[in-house]
ZAFI-217092 format. One record per residue: x, y, z of N, C-alpha, C, O in turn. Coordinates in steps of 0.02 Angstrom, whole numbers, plus 50000, padded with zeros to 5 digits. Layout:
BEGIN
XYZXYZXYZXYZ
...
END
This chain:
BEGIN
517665218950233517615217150162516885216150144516525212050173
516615221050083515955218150070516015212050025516535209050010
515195210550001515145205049973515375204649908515515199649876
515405211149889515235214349813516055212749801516185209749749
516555214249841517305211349815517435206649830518015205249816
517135202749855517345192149847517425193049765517295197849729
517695186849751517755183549707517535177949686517895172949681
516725178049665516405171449648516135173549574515875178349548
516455164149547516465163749506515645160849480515325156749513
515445163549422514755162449399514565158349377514785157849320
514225154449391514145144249351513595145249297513055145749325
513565145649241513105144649192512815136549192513185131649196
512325136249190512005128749192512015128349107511885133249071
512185121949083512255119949040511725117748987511875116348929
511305117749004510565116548982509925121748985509375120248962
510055127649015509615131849053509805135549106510305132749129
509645140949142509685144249189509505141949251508935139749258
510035142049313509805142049368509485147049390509485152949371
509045142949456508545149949477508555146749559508755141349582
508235152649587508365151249658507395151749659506975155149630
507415147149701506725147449726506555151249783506935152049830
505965153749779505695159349852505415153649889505335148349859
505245154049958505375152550008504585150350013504165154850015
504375143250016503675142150011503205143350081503295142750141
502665145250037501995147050100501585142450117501035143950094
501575136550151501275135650175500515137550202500375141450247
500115134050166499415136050164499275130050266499595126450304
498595133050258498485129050320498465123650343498205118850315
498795123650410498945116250432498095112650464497665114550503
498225106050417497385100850413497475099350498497995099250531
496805098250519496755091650555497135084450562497445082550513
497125081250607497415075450604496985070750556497215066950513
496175072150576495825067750537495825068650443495835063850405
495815074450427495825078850378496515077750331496515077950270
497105076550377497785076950357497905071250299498045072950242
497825064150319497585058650258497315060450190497615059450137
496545064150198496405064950127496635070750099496395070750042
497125078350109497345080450081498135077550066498525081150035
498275073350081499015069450069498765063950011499165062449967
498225061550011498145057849950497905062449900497735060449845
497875068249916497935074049811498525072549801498615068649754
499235075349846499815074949809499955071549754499585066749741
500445072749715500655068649652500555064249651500085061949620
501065060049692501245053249685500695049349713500725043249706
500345051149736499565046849776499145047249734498605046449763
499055048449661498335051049627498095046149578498485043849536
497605044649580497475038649513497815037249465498165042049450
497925031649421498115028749379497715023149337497295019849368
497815021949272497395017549244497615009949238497225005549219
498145009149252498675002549237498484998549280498025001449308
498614990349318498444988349388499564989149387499854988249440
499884990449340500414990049370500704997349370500385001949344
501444998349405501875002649386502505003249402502845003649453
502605003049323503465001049300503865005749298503655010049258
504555007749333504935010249334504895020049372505125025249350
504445018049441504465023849482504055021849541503525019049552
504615024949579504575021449628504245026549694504315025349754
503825032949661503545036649712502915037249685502525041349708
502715032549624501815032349614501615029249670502125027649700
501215027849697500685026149746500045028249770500015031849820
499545026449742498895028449694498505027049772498425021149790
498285031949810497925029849868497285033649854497285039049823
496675030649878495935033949854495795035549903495705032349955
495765043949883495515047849949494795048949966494655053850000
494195043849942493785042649958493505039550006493065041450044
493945031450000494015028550041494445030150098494365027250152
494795033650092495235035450157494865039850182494895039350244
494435044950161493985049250209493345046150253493145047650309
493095040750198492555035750228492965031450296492695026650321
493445033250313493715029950388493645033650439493815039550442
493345030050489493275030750568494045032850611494165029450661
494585038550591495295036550619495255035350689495785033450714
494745035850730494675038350824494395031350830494025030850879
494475024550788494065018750798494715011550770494835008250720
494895012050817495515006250810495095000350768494494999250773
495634996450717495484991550696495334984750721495884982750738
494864979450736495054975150775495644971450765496144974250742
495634965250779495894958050741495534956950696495734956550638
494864956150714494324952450664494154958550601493794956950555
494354963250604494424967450550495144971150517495274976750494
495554964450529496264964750526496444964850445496864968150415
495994960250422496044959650323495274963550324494734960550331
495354969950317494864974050277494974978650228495534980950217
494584979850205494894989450143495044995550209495474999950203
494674994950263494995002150298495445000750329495655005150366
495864992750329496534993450353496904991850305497504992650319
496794989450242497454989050192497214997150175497714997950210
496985003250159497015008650170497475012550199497915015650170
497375012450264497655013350332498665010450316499185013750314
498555004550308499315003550288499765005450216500365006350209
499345005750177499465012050126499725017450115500105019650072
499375020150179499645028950185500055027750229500585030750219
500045023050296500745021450323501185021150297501675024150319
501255016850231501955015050211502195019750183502775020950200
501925023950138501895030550094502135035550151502525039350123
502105036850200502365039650271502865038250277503335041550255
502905033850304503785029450334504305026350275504835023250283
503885028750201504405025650157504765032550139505385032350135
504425039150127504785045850151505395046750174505715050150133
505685045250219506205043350258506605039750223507075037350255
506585038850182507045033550130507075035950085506675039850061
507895033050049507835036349980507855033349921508295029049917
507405034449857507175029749807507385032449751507335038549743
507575029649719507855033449677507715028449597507875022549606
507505029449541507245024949478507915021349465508445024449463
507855015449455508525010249417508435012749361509015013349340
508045014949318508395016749235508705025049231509025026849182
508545029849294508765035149286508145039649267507695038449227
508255046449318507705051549295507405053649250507665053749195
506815055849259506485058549198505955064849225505715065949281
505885068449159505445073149173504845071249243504775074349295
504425063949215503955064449250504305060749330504195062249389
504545057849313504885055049366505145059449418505075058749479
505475064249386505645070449426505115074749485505285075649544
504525076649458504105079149456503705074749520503415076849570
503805068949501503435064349575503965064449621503725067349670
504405063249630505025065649674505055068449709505045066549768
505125076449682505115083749705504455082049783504545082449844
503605079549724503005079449772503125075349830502905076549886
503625068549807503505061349864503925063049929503835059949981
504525069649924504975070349982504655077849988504985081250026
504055081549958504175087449962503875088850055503665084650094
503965096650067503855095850143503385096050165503305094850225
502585098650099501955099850123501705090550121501205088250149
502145086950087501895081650096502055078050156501545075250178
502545077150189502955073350241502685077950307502825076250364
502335083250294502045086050354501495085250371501275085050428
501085084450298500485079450328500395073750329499855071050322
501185069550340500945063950316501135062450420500945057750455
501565068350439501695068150493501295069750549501345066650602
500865075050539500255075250560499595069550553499065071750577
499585065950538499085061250532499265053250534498855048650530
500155052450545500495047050568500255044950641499725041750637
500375045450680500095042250751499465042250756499255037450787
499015046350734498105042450743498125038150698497815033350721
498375036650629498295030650580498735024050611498555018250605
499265026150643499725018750688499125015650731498935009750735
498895021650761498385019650817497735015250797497465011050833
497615016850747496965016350704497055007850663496585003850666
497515006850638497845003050611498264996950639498304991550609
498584998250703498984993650735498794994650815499054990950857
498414998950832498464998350896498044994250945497974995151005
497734988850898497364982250940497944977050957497744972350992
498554976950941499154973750968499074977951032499314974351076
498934981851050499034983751151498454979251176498534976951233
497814977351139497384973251163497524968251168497554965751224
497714963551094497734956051097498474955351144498504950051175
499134960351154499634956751177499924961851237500184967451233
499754956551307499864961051345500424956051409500314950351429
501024960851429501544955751468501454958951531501484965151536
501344954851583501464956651654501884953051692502284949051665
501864953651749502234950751813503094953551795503264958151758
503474949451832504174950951819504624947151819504834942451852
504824952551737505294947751699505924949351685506094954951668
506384943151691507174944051686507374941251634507034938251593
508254942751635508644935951591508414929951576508094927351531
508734927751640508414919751600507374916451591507144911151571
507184920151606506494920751602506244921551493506004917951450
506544929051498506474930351418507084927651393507244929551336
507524923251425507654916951366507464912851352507554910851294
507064908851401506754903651423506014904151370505884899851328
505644909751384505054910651328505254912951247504814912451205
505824915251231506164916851199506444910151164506194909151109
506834906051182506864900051143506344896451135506274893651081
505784895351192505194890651167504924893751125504504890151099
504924899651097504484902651021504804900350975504534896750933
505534902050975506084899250918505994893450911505934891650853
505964889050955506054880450942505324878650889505284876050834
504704881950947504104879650904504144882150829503964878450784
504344887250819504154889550718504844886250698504844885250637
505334884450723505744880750679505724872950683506094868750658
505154872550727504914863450709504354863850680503944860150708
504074867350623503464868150602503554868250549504004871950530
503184864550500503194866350410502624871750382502014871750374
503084875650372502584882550340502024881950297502074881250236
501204882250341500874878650268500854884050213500614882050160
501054889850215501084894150163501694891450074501604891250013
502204890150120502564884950078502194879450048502124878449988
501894875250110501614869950075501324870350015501464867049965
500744876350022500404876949978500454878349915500014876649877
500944881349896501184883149838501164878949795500804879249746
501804871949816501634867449807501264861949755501504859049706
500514861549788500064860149797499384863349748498884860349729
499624871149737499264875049703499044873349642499474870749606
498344874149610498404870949542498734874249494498714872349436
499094880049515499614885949474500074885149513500104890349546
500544880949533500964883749564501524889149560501824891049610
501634891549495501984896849481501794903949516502134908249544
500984903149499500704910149495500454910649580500184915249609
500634905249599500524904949700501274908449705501384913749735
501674905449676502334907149716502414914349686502914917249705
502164916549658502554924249614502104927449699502354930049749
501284925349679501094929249749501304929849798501054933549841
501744926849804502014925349879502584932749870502574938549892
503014929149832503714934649823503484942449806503834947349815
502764942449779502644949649769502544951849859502754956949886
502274947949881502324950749959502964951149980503074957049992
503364948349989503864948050000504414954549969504964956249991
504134956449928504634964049883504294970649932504374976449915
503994969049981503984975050012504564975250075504764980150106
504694970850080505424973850131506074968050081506644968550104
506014963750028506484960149980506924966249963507504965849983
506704973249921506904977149895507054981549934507364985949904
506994983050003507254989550050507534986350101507624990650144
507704981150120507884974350163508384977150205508924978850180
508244978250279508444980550310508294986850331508194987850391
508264991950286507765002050280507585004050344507725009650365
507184998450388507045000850455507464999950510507505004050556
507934992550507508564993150562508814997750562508875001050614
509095000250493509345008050467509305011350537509805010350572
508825014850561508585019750594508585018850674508485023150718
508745010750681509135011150754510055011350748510385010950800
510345011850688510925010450696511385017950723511995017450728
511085023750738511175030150770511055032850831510465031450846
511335036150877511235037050911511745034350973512305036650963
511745031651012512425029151088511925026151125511505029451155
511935017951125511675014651145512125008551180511895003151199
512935010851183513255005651221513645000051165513815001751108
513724993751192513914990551142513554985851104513864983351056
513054984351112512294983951103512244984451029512254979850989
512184991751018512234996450952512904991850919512684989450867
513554989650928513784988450866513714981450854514014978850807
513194977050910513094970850880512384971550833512304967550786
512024975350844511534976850810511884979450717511674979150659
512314981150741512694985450675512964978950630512774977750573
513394975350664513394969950625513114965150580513364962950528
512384963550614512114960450570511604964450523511214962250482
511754972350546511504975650452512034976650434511714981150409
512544977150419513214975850391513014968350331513104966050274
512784967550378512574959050338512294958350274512464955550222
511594963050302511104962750265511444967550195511364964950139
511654971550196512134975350166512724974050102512974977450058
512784966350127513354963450088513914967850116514414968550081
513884970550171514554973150179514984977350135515594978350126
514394979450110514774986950065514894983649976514994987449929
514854975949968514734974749912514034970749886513754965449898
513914978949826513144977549829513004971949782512414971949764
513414966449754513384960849709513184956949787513064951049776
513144958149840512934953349894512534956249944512504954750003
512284960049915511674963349957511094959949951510874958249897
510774958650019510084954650026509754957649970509824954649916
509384963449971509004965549921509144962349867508734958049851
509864963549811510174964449764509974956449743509574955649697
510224951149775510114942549781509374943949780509244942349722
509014945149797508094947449800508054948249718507814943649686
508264953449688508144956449633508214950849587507844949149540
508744948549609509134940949542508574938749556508124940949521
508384933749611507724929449635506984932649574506624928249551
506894937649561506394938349562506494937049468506284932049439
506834942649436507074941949382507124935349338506904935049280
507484929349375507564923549366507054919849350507084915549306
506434921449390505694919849356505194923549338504594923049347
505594928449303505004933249259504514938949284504044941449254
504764940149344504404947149383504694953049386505274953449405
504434957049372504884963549384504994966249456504694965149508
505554970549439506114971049498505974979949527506174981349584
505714983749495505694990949520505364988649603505084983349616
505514995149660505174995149697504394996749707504315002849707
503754992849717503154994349720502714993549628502174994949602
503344990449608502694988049545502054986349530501624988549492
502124979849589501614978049612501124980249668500884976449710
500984987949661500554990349720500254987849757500374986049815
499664987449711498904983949697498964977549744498624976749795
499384973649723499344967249750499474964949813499334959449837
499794970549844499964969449916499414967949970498984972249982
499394962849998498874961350033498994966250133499514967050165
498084968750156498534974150205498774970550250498834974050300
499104961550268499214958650317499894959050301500314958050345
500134961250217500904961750215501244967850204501824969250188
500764971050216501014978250216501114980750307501524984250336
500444976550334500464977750388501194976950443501454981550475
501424969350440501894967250436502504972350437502764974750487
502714973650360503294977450349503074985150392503584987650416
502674987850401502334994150445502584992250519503034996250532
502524989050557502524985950641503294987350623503424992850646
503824984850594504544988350617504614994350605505024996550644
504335000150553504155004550544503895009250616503995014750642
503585004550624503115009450684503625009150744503835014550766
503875002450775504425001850814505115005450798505555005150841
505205008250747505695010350742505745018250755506135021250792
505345020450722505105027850706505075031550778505295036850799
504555024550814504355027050877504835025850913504915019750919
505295029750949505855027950981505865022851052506305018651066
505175024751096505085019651140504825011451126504785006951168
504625011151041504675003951013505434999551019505404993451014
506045002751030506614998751018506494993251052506394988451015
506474992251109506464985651149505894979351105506054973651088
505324982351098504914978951063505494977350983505844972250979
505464981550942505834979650886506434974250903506574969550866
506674975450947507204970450960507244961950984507624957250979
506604963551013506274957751024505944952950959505984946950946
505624958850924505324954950868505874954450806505794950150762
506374958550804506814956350744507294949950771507504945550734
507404950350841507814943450850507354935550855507594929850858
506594937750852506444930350821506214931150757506144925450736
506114933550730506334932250653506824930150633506854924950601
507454934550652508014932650617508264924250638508674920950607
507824921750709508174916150740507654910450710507644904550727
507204913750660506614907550630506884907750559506974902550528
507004913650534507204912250458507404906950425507084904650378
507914904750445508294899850427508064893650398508224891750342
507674890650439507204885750436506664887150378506544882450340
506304893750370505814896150331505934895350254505614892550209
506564898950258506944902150191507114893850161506934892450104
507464888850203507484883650194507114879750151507314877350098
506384879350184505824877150131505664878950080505544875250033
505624887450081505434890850036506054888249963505804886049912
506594888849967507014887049911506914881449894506954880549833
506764876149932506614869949917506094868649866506054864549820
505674873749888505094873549850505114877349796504934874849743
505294882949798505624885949720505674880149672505264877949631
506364878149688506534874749630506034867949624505944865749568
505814865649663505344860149660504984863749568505054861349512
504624870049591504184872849540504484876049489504244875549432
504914879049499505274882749431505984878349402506294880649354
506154872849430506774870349426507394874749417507524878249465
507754875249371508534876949362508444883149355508944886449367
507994885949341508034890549305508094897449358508374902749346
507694894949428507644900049461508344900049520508654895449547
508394905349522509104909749577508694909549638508164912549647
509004905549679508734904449744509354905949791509414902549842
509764910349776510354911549834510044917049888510394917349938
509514920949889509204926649919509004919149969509464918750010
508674915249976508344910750008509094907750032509294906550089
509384906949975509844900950035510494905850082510864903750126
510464911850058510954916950090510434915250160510624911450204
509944917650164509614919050230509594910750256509864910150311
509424906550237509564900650264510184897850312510174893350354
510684901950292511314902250301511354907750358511264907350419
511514912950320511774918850391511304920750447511494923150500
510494919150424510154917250478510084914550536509734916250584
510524909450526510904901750579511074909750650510784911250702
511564912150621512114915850646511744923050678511844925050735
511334926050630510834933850653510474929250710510334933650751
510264924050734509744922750758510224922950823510084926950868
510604920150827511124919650877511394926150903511454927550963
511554929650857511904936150887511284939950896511524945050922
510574941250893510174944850891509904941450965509874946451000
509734936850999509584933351059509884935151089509664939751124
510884932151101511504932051151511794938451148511914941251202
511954941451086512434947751095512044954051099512274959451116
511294952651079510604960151070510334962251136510424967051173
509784954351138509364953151175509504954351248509354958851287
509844949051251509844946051325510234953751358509894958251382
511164954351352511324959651369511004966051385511194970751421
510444965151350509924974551329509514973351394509594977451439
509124968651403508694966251461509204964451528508914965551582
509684962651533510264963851593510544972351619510754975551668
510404972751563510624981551569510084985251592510134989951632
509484982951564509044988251567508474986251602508014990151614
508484979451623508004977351671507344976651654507254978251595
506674974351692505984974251680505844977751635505584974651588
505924984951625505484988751572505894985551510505514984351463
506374984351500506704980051433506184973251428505744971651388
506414970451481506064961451465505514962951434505494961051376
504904966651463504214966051453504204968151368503834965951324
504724973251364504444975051301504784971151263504554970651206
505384967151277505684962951223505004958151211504774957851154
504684954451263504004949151249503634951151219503324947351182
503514956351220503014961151190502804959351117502354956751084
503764964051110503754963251027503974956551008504054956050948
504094950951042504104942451011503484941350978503384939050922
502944944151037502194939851025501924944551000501324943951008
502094950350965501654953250944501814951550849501354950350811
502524951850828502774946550753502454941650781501954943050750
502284936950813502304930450799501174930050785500774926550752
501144936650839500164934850797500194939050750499634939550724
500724943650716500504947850641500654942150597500304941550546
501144937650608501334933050572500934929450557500904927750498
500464926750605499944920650599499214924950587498684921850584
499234930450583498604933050525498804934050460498414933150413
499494936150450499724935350373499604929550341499314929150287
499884923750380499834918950338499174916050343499134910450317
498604918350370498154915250356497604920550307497054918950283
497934926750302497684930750237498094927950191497824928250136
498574925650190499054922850112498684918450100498284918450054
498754914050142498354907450143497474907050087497274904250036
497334909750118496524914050078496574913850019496234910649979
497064917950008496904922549940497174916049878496874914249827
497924913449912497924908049889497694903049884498064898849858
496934900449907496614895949898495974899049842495574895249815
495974906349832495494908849803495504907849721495664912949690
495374903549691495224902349617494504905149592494064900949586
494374910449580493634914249557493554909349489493934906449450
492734910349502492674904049431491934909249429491614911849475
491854909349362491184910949312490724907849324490794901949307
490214909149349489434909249375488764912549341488524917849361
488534909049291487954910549252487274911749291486784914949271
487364908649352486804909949381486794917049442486404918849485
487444919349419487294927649463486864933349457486894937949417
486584932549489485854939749473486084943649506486394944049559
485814948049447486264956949452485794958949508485194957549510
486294964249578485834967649616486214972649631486824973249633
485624977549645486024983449655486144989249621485884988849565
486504995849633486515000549604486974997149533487454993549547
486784998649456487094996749401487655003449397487455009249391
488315001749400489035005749381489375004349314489334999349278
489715010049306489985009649256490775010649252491115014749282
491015005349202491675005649181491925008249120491575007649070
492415010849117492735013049036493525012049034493945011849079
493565011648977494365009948963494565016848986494225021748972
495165017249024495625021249040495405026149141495665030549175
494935022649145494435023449227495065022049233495415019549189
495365025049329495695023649351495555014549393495025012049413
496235012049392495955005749398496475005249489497045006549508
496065003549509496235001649609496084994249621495734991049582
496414991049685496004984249710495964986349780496374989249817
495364984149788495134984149883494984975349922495064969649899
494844976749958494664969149988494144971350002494014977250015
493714965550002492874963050018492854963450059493224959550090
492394969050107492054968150166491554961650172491294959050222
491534960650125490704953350146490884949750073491254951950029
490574944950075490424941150033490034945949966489524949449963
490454944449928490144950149835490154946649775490554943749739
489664947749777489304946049712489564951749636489294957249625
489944949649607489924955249522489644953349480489934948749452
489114954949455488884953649402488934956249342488764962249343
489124953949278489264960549223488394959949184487984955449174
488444966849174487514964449142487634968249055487154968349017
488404971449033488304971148984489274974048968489564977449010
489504972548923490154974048883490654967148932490434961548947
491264969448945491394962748997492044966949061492304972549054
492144962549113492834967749133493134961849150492924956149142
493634963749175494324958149191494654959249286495034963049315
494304954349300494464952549373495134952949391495384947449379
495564956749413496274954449449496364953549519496144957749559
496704947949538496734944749592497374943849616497444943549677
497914943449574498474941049575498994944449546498764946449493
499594946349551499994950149520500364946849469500884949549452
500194941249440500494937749376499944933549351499434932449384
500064931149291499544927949242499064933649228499114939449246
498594930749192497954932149158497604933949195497604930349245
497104939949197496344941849231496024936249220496314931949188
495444935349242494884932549223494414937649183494254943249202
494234934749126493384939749096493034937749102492924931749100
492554943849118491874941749164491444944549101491244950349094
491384939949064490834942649010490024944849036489864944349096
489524947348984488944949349027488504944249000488514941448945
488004943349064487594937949100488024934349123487834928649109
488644933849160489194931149199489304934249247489404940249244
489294931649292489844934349357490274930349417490474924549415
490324934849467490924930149497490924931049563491114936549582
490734926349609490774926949681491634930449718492174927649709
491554935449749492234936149794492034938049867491634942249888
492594931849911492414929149955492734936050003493254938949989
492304937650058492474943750099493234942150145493334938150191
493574945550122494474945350149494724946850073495144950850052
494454943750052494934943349966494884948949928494364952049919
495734951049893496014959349873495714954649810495664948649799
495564960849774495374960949691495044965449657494464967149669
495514968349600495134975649557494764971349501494754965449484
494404979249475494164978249404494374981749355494624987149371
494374980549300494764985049242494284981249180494034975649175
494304986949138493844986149077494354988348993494754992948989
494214984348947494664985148900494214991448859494454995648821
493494990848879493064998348812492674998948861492885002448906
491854995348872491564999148923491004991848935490814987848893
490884992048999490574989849037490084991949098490314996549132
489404989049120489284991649175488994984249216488684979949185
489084983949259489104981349332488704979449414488534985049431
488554976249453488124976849488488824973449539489224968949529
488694978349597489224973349665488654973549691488244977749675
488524968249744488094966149798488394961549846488564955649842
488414966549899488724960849959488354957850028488054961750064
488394953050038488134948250113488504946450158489024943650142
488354947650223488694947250296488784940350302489044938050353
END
């Protein structure tokens, strides 16, 4: 039978003609080093003038300037853990490993929306974003093989034994990140900062367990399955972690799209949500990931605890704190089944090369953790105040209304001086800029994220000290 006597029926598209696309060419494959700055032309990576963006969820504005000005063959330290070439570096990571996922706009497609889409999953993008993934992990995270290293030999009750003394210590500890909020002379605009960090895994919550739940791993795999079942609401999404996230945020006046808040992500919390990313992706990370998601899940509880407490301390009635007290709650229980039914069994089964890497990945969350919070910590103590006595130095730049507008973090201590029109400091992903009128300026302390943006035109002096 030829083709020509089937019987297929002809679909007219209702709006326009379908068309079949020819079969794309592939122009030449970059370098590894190279691969970064032709992945930040694509669409969805290309400047913008806004510090926000509402309702699409594959903008992600990465400057391929700065990403070419990086050393990739030169690991990051610790002590250069909060810099611009590693919130960079975790940038194009996440933009990598968020690929793998699927995003889709809460109000529904659109032309342009479409159009970034097509670019954010297309294959010339995900191929270089794949080609230049493991020297940027390396580049980016791979001083965790320096600072955290497990020897001798280790069993069961050994990595329970170090395994509960981590758990006991962070759940007898008061979070000074909590505290601070608090305490803040804004406390609103501390706590929004906080939760804007927090919307990078609030809103995809769970995305990377995702990716161990495949594969034949014993019975292991369906206790692991369980508690993303959890996270899940169990198939009803009125009780999905995320979904309780979204109410949370809404409830006090932030918006809810994924990555609104780009800009504001500090790279110790991007970094963060990246390390399960990287453990996951990388298939010989499981043991590590498993290690580090079962003390999280076995500290939460306690965390989430304060944190609601403190919500309503600051927003009173008004704010939806069930995302906090859900995890307060089923936390009790993930922490338990992620230790007894994950942990321990996986390291009985699988012996030394399990243990080491379950310790691995304990202590390797528990020091990303304790540089996060002491970059949160920072930024939240950072109140920029207007300084008449700043003398302009340096090359004089210029601003204009509609410049694409970015934030980086301070390598050194910087000096801005405006020497004529004014611009507007952002620091924070809620409230008011600061204006930096001219003969004004404004010290920013080296660690600390913050753009500039101009309402007509301005020009400028940065000057920085070691």
């Amino acid at each position: 039978m030829s083709i020509d006597s089937l019987n297929i029926p002809q679909i007219e598209a209702p709006f326009g003609e379908a068309t079949v696309r020819e079969p794309m060419a592939f122009s030449a494959v970059p370098s590894q080093r190279d691969a970064p700055g032709e992945f930040a032309e694509q669409r969805p990576y290309r400047p913008i003038a806004e510090p926000f963006i509402p309702g699409n969820p594959y903008r992600r504005p990465l400057d391929r300037t700065r990403l070419a000005s990086i050393d990739w063959t030169r690991a990051v330290t610790e002590g250069r853990f909060v810099s611009d070439e590693s919130l960079m570096a975790h940038r194009f990571l996440m933009n990598v490993y968020e690929s793998d996922a699927l995003f889709l706009p809460e109000a529904g497609m659109t032309a342009a929306t479409a159009a970034d889409y097509e670019s954010f999953y297309s294959r010339r993008s995900r191929l270089l974003g794949e080609i230049a993934r493991p020297l940027v992990e390396d580049h980016a995270l791979g001083f965790l093989a320096d600072e955290v290293r497990t020897t001798g030999q280790w069993d069961v009750s050994s990595v329970e034994a170090h395994l509960t003394a981590a758990i006991d210590e962070a759940n007898q500890a008061v979070s000074l990140v909590v505290a601070r909020l608090q305490t803040a002379p804004e406390p609103r605009r501390a706590a929004e900062l906080l939760i804007a960090q927090m919307a990078l895994d609030g809103l995809t919550e769970a995305t990377a367990m995702s990716q161990n739940i495949g594969g034949a791993f014993g019975p292991e795999q369906s206790e692991l399955f369980k508690i993303f079942i959890d996270e899940f609401g169990y198939g009803v999404f009125g009780a999905k972690h995320s979904t309780l996230f979204v109410e949370m945020c809404r409830s006090v006046g932030m918006a809810t799209d994924s990555h609104h808040y780009w800009f504001f992500y500090l790279p110790s919390s991007i970094a963060v949500n990246n390390y399960f990313y990287l453990v996951t992706r990388n298939r010989t990370g499981f043991f590590r990931y498993v290690g580090a998601m079962a003390y999280l899940e076995a500290t939460f509880a306690t965390w989430f605890r304060q944190l609601s407490s403190a919500l309503r301390g600051i927003y009173g009635e008004a704010v939806d704190t069930r995302y906090c007290d859900e995890h307060a709650h089923i936390d009790q229980h993930h922490g338990r089944m992620a230790v007894h039914d994950l942990v321990l069994p996986l390291v009985a089964k699988h012996g030394t090369v399990a243990a080491r890497e379950v310790i691995r990945g304990v202590e390797e969350i528990r020091l990303l953790g304790a540089l996060g919070d002491a970059d949160l910590l920072a930024q939240l103590d950072w109140e920029p105040q207007l300084d008449q006595n700043c003398e302009p130095m340096g090359p004089i730049q210029h601003l204009a209304a509609g410049d694409p507008f970015d934030t980086r973090v301070a390598d050194a201590t910087t000096v801005c001086a405006v020497r004529s029109g004014h611009l507007e400091l952002h620091w924070r992903p809620t409230g008011e800029p600061l204006r930096i009128e001219a003969g004004y300026g404004v010290r920013i302390p080296a660690g600390r994220l913050y753009g500039l943006r101009c309402e007509s035109e301005a020009t400028y002096t940065l000057s920085g000290t070691r």
